[in-house]
LUMGU-670732 format. One record per residue (C-alpha): x negated, y negated, z negated; residue number from 1; chain. Coordinates in pm, 1 decimal, decimal comma. Example, Ala and Ser with C-alpha at 12.3 -4.5 7.8 and 13.67 -1.06 7.14 Angstrom:
<atom X="-1230,0" Y="450,0" Z="-780,0" lumba="1" torlum="A"/>
<atom X="-1367,0" Y="106,0" Z="-714,0" lumba="2" torlum="A"/>
***
This chain:
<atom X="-15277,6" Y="-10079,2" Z="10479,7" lumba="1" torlum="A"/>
<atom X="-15107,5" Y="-9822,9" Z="10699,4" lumba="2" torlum="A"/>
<atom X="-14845,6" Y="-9599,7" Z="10535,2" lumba="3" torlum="A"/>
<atom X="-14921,3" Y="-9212,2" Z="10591,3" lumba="4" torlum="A"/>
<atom X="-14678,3" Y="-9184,1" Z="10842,6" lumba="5" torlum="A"/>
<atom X="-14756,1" Y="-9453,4" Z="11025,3" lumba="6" torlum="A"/>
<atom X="-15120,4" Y="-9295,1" Z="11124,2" lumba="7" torlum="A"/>
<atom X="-15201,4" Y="-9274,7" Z="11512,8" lumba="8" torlum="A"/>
<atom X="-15165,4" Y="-8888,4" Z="11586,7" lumba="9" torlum="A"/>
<atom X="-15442,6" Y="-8687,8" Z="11402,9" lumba="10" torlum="A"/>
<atom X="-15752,3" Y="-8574,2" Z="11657,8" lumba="11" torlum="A"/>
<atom X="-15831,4" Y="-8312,4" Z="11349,5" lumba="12" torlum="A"/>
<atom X="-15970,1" Y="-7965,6" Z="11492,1" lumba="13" torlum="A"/>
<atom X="-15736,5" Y="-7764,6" Z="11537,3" lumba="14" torlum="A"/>
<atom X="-15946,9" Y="-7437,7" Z="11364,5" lumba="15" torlum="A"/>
<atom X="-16281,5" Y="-7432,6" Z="11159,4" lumba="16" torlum="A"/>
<atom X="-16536,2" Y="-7360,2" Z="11351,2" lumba="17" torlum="A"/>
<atom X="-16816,8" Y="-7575,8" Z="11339,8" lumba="18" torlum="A"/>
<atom X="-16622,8" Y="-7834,6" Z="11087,7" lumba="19" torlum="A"/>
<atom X="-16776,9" Y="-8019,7" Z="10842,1" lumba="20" torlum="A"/>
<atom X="-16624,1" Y="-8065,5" Z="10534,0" lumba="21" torlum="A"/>
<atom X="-16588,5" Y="-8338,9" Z="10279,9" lumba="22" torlum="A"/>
<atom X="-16505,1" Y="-8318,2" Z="9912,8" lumba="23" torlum="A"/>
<atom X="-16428,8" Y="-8667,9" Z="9730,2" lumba="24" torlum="A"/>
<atom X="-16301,1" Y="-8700,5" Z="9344,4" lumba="25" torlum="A"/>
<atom X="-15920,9" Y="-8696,5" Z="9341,0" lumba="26" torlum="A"/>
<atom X="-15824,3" Y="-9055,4" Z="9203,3" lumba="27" torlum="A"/>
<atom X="-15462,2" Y="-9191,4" Z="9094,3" lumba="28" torlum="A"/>
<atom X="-15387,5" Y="-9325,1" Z="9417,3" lumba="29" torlum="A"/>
<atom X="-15378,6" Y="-8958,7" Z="9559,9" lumba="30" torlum="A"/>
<atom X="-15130,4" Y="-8806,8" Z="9336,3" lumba="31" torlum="A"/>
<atom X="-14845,6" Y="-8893,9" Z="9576,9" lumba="32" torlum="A"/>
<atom X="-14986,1" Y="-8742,9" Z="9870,1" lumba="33" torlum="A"/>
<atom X="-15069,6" Y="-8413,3" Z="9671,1" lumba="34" torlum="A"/>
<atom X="-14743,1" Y="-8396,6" Z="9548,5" lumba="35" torlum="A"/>
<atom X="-14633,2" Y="-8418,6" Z="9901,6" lumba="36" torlum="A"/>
<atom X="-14870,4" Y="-8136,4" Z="9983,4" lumba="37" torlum="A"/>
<atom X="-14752,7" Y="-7924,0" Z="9692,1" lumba="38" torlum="A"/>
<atom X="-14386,2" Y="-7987,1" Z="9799,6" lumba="39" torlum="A"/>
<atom X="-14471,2" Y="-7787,2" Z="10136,9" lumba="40" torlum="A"/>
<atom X="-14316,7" Y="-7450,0" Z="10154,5" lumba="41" torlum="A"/>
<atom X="-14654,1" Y="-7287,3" Z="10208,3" lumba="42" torlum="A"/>
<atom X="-14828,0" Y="-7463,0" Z="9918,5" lumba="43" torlum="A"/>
<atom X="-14529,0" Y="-7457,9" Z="9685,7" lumba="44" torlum="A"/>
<atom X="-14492,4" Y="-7044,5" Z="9744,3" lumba="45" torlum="A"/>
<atom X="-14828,6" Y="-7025,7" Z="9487,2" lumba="46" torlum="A"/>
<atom X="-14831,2" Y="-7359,7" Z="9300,8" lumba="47" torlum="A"/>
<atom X="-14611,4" Y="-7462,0" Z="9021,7" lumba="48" torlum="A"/>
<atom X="-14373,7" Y="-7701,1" Z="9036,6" lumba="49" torlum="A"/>
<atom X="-14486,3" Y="-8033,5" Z="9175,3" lumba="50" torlum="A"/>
<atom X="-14408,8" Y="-8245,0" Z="8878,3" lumba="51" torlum="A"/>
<atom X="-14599,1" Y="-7985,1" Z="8678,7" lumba="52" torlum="A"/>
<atom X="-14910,0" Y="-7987,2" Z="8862,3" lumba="53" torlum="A"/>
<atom X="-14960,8" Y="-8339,6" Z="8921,7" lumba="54" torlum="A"/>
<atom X="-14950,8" Y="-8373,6" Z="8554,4" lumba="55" torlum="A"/>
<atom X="-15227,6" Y="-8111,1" Z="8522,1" lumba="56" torlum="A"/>
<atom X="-15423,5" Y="-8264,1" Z="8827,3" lumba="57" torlum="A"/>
<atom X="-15381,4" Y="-8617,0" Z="8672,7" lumba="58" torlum="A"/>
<atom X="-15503,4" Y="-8501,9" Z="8304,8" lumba="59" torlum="A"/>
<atom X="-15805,3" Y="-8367,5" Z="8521,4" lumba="60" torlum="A"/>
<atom X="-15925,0" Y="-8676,6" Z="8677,3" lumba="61" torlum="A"/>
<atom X="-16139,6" Y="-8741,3" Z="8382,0" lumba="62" torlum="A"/>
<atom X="-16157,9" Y="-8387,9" Z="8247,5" lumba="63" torlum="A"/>
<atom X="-16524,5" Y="-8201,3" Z="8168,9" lumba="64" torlum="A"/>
<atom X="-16380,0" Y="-7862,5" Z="8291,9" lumba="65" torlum="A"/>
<atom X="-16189,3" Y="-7925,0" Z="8595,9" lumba="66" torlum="A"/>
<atom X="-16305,0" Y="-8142,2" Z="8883,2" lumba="67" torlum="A"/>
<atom X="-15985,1" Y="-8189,3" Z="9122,6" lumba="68" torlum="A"/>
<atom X="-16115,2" Y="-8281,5" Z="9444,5" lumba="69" torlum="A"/>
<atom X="-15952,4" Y="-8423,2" Z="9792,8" lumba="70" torlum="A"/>
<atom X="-16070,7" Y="-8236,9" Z="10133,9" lumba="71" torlum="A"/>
<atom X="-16125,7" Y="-8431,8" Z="10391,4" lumba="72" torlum="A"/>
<atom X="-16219,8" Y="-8371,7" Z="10799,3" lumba="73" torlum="A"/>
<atom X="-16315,5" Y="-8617,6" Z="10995,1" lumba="74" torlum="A"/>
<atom X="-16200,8" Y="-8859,4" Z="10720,0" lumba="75" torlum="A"/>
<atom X="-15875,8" Y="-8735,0" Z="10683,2" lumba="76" torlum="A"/>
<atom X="-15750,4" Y="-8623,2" Z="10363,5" lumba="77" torlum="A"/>
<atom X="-15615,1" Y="-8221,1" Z="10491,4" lumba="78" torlum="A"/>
<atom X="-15601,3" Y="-8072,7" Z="10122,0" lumba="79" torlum="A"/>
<atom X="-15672,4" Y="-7991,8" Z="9758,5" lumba="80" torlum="A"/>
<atom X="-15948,5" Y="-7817,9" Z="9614,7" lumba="81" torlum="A"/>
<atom X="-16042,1" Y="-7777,3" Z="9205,3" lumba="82" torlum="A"/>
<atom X="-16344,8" Y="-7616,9" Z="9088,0" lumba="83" torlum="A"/>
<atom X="-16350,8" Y="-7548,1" Z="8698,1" lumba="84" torlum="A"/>
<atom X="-16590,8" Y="-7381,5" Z="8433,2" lumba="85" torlum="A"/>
<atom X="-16430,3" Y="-7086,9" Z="8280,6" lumba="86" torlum="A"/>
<atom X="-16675,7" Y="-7130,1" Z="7950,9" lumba="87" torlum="A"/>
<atom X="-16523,4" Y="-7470,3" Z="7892,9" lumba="88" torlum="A"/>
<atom X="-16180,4" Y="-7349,9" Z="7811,6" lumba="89" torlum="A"/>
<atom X="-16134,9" Y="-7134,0" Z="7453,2" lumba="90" torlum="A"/>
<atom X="-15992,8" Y="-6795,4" Z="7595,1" lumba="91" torlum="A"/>
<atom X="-15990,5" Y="-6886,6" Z="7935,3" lumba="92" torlum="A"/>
<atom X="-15934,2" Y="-6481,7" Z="8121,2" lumba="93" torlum="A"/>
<atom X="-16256,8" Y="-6556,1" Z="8288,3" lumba="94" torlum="A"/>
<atom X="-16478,1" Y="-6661,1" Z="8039,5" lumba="95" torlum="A"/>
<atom X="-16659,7" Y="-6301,2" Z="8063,2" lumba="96" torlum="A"/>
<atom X="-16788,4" Y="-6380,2" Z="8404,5" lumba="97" torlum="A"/>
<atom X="-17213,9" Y="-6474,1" Z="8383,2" lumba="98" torlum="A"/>
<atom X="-17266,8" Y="-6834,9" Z="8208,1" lumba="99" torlum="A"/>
<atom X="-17285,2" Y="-7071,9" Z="8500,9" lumba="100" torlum="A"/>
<atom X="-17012,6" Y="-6944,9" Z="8706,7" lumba="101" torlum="A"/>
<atom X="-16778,3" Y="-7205,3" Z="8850,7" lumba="102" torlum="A"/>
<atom X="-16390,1" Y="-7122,4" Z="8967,5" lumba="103" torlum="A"/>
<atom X="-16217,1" Y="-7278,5" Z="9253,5" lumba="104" torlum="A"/>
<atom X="-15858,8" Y="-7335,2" Z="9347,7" lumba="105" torlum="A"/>
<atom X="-15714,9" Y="-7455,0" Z="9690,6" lumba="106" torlum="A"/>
<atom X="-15459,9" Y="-7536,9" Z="9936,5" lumba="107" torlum="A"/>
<atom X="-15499,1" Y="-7701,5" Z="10284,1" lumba="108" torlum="A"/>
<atom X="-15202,8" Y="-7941,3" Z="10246,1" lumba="109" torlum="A"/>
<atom X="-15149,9" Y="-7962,6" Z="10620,7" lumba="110" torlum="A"/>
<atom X="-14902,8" Y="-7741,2" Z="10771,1" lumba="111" torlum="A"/>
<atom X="-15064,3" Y="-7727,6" Z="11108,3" lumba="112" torlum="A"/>
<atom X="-15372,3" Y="-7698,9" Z="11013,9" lumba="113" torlum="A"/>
<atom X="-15311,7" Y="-7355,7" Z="10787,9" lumba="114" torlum="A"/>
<atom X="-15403,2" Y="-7031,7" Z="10937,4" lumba="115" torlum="A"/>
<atom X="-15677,3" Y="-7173,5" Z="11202,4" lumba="116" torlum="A"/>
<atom X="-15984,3" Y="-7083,2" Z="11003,7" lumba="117" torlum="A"/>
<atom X="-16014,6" Y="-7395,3" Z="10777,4" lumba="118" torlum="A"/>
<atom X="-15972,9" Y="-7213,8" Z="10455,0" lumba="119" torlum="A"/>
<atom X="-16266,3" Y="-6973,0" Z="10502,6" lumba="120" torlum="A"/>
<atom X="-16430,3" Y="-7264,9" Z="10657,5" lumba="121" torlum="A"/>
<atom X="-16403,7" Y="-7530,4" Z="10366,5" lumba="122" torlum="A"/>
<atom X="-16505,6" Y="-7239,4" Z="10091,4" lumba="123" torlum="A"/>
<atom X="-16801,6" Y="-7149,0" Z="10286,8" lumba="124" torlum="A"/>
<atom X="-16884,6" Y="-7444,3" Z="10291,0" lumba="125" torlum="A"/>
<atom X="-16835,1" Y="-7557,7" Z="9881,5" lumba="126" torlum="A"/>
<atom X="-16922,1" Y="-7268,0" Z="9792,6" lumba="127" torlum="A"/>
<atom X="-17318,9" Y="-7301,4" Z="9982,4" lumba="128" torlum="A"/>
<atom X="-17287,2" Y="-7658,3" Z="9759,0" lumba="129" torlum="A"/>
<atom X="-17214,5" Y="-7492,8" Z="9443,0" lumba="130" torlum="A"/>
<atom X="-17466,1" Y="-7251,8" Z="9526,4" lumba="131" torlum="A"/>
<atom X="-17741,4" Y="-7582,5" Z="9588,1" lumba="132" torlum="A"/>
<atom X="-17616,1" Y="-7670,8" Z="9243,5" lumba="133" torlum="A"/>
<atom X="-17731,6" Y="-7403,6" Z="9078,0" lumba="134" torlum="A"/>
<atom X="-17390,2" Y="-7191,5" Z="8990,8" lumba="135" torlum="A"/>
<atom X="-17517,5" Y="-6795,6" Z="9026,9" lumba="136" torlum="A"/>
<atom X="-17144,3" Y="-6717,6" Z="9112,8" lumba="137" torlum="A"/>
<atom X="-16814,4" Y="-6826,0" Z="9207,3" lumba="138" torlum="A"/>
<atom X="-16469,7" Y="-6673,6" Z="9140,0" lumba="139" torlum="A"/>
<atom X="-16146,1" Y="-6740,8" Z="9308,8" lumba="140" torlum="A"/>
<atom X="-15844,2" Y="-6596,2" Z="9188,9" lumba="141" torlum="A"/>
<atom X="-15551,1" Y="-6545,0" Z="9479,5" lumba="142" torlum="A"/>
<atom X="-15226,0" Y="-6396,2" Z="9414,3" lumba="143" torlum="A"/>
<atom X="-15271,8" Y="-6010,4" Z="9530,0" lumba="144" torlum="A"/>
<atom X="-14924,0" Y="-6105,8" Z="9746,6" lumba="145" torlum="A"/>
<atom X="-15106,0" Y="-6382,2" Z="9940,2" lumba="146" torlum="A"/>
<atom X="-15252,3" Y="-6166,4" Z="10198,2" lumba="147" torlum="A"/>
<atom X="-15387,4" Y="-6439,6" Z="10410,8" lumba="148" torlum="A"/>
<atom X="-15611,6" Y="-6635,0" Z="10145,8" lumba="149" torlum="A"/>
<atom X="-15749,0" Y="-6315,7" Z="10030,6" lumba="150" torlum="A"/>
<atom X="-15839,1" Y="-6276,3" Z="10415,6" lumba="151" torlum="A"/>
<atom X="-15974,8" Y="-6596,2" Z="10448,7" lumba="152" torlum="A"/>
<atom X="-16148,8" Y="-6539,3" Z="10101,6" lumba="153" torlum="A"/>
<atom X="-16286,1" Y="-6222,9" Z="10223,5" lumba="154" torlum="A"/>
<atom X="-16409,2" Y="-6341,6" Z="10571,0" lumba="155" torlum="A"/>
<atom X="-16586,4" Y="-6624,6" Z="10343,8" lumba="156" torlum="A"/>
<atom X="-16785,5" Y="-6368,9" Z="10157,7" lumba="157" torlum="A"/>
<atom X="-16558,1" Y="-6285,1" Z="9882,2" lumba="158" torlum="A"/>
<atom X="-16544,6" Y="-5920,3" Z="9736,1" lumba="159" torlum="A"/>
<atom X="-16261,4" Y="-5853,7" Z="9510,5" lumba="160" torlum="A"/>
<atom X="-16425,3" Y="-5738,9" Z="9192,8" lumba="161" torlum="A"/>
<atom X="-16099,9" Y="-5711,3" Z="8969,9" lumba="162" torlum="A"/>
<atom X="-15730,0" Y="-5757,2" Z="8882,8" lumba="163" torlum="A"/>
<atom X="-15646,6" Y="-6046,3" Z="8565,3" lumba="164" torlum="A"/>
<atom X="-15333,9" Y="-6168,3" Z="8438,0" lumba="165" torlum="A"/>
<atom X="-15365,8" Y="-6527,1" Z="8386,9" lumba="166" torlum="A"/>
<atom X="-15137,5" Y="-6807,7" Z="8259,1" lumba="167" torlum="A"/>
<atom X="-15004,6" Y="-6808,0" Z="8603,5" lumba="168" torlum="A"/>
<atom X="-14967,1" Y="-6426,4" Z="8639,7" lumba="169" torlum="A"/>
<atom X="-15081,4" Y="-6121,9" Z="8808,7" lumba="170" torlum="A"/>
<atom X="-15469,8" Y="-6217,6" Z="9012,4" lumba="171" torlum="A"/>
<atom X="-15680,6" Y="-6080,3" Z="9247,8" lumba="172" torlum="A"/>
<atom X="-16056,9" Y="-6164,2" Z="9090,2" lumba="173" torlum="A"/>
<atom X="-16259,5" Y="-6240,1" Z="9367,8" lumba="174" torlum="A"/>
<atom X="-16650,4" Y="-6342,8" Z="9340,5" lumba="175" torlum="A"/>
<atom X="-16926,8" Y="-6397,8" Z="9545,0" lumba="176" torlum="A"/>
<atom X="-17301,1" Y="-6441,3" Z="9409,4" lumba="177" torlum="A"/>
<atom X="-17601,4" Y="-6698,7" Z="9515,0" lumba="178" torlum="A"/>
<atom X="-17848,0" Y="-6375,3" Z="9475,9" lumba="179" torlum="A"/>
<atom X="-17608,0" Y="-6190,6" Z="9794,1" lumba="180" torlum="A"/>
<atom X="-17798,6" Y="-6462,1" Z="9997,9" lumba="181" torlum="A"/>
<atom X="-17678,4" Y="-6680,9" Z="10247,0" lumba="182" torlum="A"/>
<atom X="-17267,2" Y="-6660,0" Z="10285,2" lumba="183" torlum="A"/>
<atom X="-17110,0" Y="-6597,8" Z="10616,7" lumba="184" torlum="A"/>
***
C-alpha cells in the first residue's frame, strides 16, 4: 500500500462545480490523516487541539449521536464532516431546535482545495441527503469570525437564525429547512 505522500499528483477539481461528493464512516485507520488535516493552519484556526479532537472523533466512531464521516472526490479522501443529533446530548445549546434536526461540522482538509467552492458544494450536497432522510432541518454553527464558511454556508442555503455560546464559544446558528424546497 502506497503511503499518502507517495500518491501520483491528485487530478481532484480544482472548484465545486458539478462535483459529486462522497461521505464514508470515519474508521481507526483514518485518525492519522485527520489529525494531519486538523494540524493545517486553516483547519487548526477553528478546531481544538489535534490530540483533543481525535480523541472526540475516535469516541465517535461507534457513538449514537455523532456520525464522523470522511469526504471523498473522486475517491480521494479531501476532508472531515460530522453530523450529530442535538436531542441526543442532555443540555446540548441546540436541543430547542424542532425534533429531527441534525447538526453538521466540517473542514475540507486540503489546503488547495479550500476556497474553490467545495465547501458550499459538499453541504449542498449532504444536506439534499439529510433532507432524503427525513431531517426537517439542519443547523451549522460557524464561528461569527470565520467569514468565509459563513459565505460558503450562506451561498449553500443557510440563513443565520441566531447567536449561541457553546462549549466551544461564541456561534453563528445557521439553519436551513426541507419545507424551503430544493437548496441552491
Amino acid at each position: 500500500m502506497a503511503k499518502q505522500g507517495d500518491r501520483a499528483p491528485s487530478r481532484l477539481s480544482r472548484d465545486g462545480s458539478g462535483s459529486r461528493y462522497d461521505f464514508r464512516p470515519v474508521t481507526e485507520a483514518d485518525l492519522p490523516m485527520i489529525a494531519a488535516w486538523l494540524a493545517e493552519p486553516h483547519v487548526a484556526e477553528w478546531w481544538d487541539d489535534p490530540e483533543t479532537e481525535i480523541a472526540q472523533i475516535r469516541e465517535h466512531i461507534d457513538s449514537i449521536s455523532v456520525e464522523p464521516l470522511i469526504i471523498e472526490l473522486d475517491g480521494e479522501p479531501i476532508g472531515y464532516m460530522q453530523s450529530y443529533d442535538p436531542h441526543l446530548e442532555d443540555g446540548h445549546p441546540y436541543s430547542d431546535q424542532p425534533f429531527g434536526t441534525l447538526g453538521i461540522d466540517l473542514s475540507i482538509g486540503r489546503p488547495e482545495l479550500v476556497g474553490r467552492g467545495h465547501g458550499s458544494a459538499i453541504v449542498r450536497q449532504f444536506v439534499e441527503q439529510l433532507f432524503e432522510e427525513g431531517a426537517p432541518r439542519v443547523i451549522i454553527d460557524p464561528d461569527p469570525s470565520n467569514g468565509r464558511a459563513i459565505r460558503a454556508y450562506e451561498k449553500a442555503g443557510f440563513r443565520a437564525i441566531g447567536r449561541r455560546q457553546s462549549e466551544y464559544g461564541d456561534a453563528v446558528l445557521m439553519a436551513i429547512d426541507a419545507e424551503d424546497g430544493d437548496i441552491e
